[in-house]
C-alpha positions as CSV (number, residue, x, y, z in Angstrom):
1,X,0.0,0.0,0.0
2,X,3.1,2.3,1.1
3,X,4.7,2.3,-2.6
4,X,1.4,2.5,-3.9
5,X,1.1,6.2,-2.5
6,X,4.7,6.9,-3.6
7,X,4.4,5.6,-6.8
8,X,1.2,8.2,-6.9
9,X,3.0,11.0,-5.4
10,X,5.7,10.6,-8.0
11,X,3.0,10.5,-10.6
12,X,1.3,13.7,-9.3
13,X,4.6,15.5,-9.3
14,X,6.1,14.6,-12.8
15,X,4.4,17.1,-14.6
16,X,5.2,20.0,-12.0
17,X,8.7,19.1,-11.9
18,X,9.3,19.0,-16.0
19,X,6.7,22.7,-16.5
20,X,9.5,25.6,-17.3
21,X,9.9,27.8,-14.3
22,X,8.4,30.7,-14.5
23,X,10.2,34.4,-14.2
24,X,8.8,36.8,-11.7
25,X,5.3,39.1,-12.2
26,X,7.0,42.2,-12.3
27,X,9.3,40.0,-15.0
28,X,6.0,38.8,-17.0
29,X,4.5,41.9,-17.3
30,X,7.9,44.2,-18.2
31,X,9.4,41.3,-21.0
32,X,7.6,39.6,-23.8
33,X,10.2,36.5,-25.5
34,X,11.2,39.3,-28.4
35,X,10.4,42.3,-26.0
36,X,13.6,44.9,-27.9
37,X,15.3,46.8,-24.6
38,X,15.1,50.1,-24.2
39,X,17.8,51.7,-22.3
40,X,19.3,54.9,-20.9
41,X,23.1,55.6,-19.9
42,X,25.6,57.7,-19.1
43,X,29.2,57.6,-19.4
44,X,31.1,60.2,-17.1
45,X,34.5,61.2,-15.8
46,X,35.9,63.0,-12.5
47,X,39.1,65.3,-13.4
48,X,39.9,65.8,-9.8
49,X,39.8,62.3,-8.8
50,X,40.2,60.7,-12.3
51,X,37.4,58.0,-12.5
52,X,35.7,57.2,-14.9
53,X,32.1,55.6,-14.8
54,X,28.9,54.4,-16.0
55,X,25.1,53.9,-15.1
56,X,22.4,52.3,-16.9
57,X,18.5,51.9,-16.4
58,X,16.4,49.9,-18.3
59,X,12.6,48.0,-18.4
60,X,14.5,44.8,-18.9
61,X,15.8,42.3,-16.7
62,X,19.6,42.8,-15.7
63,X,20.4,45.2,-17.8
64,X,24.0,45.8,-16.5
65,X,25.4,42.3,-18.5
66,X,25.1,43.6,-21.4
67,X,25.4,47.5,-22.1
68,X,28.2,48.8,-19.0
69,X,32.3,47.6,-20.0
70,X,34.8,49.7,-17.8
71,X,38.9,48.9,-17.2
72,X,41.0,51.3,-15.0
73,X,43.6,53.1,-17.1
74,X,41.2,52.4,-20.5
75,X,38.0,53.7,-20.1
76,X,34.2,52.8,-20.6
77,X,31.8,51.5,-23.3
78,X,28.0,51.6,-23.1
79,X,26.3,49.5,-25.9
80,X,22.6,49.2,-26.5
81,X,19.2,49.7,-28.4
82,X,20.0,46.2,-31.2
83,X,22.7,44.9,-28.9
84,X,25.9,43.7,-30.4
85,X,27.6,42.7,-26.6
86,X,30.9,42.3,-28.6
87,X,30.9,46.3,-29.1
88,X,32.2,46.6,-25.2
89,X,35.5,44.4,-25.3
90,X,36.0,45.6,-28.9
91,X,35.6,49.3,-27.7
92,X,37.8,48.5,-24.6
93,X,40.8,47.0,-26.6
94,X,40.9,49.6,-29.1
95,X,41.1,52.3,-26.3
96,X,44.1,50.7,-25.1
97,X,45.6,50.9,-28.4
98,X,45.2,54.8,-28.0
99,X,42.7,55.2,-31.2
100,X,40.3,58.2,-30.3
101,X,37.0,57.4,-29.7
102,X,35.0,58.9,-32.4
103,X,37.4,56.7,-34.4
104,X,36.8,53.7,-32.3
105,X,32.8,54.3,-33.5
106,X,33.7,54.5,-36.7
107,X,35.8,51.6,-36.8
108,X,33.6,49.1,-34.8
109,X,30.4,50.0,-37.4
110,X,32.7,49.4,-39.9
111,X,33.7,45.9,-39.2
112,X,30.3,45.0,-38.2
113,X,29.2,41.7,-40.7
114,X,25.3,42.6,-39.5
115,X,24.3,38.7,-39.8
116,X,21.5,38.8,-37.7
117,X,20.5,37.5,-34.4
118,X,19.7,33.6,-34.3
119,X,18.3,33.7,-38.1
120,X,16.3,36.8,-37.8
121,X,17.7,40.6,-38.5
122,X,19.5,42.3,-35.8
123,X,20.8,45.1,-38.0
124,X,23.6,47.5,-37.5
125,X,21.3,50.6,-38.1
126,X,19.8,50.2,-35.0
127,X,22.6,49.9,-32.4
128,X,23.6,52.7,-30.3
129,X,27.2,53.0,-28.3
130,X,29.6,55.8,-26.8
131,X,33.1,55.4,-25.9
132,X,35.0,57.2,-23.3
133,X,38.7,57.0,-22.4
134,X,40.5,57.6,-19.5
135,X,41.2,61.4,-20.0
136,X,36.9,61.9,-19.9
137,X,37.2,62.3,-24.3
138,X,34.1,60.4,-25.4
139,X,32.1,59.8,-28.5
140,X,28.5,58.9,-29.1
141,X,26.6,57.5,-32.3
142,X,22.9,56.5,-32.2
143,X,21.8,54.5,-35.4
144,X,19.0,55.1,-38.0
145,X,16.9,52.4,-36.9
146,X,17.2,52.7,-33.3
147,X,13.5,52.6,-31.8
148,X,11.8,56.0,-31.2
149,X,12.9,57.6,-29.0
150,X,16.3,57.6,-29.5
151,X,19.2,60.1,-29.0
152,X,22.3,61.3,-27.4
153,X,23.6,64.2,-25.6
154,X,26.8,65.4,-24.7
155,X,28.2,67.6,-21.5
156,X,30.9,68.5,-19.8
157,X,32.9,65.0,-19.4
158,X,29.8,62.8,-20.0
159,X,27.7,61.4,-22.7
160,X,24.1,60.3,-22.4
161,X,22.0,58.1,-25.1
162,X,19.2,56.0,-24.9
163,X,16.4,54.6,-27.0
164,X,13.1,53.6,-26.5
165,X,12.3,56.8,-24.4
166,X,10.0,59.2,-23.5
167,X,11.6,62.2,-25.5
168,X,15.0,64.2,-25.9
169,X,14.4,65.5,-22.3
170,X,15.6,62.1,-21.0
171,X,19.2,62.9,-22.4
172,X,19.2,66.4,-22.0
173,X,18.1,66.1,-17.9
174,X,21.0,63.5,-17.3
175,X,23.0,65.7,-19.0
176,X,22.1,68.4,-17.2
177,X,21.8,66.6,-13.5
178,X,25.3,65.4,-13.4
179,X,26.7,68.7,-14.0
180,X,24.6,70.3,-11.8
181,X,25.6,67.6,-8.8
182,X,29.6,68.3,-9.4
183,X,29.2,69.9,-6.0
184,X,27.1,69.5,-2.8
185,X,24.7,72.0,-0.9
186,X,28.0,72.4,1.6
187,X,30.5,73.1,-1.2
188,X,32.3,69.6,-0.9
189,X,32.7,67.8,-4.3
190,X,30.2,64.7,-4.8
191,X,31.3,61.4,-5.6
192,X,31.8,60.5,-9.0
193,X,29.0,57.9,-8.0
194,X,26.4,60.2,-6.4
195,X,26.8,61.9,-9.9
196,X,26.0,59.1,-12.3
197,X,23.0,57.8,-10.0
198,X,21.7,61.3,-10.6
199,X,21.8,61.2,-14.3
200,X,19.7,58.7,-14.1
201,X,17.3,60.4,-11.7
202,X,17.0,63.0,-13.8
203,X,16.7,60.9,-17.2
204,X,13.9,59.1,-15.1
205,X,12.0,62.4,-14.2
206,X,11.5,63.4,-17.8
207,X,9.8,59.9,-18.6
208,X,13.1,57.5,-19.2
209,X,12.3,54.5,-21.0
210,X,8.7,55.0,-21.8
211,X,7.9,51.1,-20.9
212,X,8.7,51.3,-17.1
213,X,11.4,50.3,-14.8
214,X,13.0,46.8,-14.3
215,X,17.1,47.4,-13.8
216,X,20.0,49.5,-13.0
217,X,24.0,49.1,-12.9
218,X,26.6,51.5,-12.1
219,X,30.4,50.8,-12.8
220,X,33.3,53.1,-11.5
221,X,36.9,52.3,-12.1
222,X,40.1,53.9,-11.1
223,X,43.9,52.5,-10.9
224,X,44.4,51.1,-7.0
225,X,41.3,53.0,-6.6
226,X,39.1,49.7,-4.7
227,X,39.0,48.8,-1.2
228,X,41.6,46.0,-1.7
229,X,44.8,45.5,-2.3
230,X,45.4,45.5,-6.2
231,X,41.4,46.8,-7.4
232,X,40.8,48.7,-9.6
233,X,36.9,48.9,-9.5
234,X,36.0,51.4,-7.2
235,X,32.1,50.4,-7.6
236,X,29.8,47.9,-9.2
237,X,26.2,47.5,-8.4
238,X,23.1,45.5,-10.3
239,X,19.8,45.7,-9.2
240,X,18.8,43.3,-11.7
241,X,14.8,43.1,-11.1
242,X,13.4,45.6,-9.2
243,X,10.3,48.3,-9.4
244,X,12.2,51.4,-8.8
245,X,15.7,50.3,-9.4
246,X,17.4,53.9,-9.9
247,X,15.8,54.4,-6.0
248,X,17.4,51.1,-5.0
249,X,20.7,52.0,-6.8
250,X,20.9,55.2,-5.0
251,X,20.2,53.6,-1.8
252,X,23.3,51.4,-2.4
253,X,25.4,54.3,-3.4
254,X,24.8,55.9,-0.6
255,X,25.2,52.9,1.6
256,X,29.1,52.5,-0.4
257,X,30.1,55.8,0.5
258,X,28.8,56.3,4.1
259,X,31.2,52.6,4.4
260,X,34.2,54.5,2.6
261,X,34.3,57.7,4.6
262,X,37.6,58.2,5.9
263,X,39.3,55.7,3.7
264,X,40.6,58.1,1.3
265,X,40.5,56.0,-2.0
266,X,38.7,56.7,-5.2
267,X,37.9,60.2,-4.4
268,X,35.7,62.1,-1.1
């Protein structure tokens, strides 16, 4: 009688166990399977300390895989809109051969074969990268067939682009809030990270990606610049699925500094 019921019990369970697991509500509701990701950044670079950084925000799951690439002494890449992931290390290794970046974007679209995605078209037209080096000297290029909205902005040692947004005031408020933020109500400079979180406040207030919220990422890099011996990220952060993410991201920013006071690394 005993394996009777477990032989049942198996039975029962078979078809529970082999059903695909399924991703979370907020997950559901934010990604169909083709769902294209629309994304706003912002590269950025601190004179006085000399980091460099990046910080993304998108209605897609873990969006910080695939658009933020950073080395100390280099610089960073942020590629999006119809991803090619390969523009990061290719951006990367070219900076360390010196080429400047608006050459790097020329290059990189150049060399692109545009075969597709997985037999269906995943075309050059619509990808959208910037490149900054290690001296804050960036470039920016936003294809053709990038979905509406899409744009980039330049400021004083940053670039913003994005796609899929609410309107040109995303880019022009991220712009515009991490120049504002150089300093703090008490005169002290802000973190280079306090800076880029918000860019992306401010691209967020003006709409941001006009699907919602999902994820966030912030990379900082600097020479020696880490909490350990020999690290040379200062900061990196995912919140990878959450329903105000640039809120959570700011929340660990903050957190990160209040730990660092005192330590003198990677700028005040």
């Amino acid at each position: 009688m005993r394996a009777r019921v477990l032989i049942a019990l198996v039975v029962a369970l078979v078809p529970a166990l082999t059903l695909p697991l399924l991703p979370s509500a907020q997950q559901r509701t934010a990604n169909g399977p083709y769902d294209p990701p629309g994304t706003f950044s912002i590269l950025g670079f601190d004179p006085e300390t000399g980091e460099v950084g990046a910080a993304v925000q998108s209605r897609v799951f873990s969006v910080g895989n695939g658009v933020l690439w950073a080395e100390a002494g280099v610089g960073a890449v942020a590629t999006q809109a119809t991803v090619d992931v390969s523009y990061g290390p290719q951006g990367l290794a070219l900076l360390k051969q010196n080429m400047a970046p608006k050459d790097i974007i020329t290059k990189i679209l150049a060399d692109d074969p545009d075969k597709g995605l997985n037999g269906r078209p995943w075309p050059k037209a619509g990808r959208q990268f910037a490149v900054m080096n290690a001296k804050g000297e960036f470039a920016a290029h936003t294809g053709t067939g990038a979905t509406d909205w899409a744009g980039d902005k330049q400021g004083k040692f940053c670039t913003a682009q994005g796609n899929i947004l609410a309107g040109p005031d995303v880019v022009a408020r991220m712009v515009e809030a991490f120049e504002k933020t150089e300093f703090a109500a008490d005169g002290r400079r802000n973190h280079i990270s306090r800076r880029l979180v918000a860019a992306l406040e401010g691209g967020q207030s003006a709409g941001g990606d006009k699907r919602g919220q999902q994820s966030a990422a912030l990379i900082i890099v600097k020479k020696d610049a880490g909490v350990w011996l020999h690290n040379d990220v200062v900061l990196r952060l995912q919140v990878d699925d959450h329903a105000t993410p640039i809120a959570e991201l700011r929340r660990l920013v903050e957190m990160h500094l209040a730990a660092r006071t005192g330590r003198g690394r990677g700028g005040n």
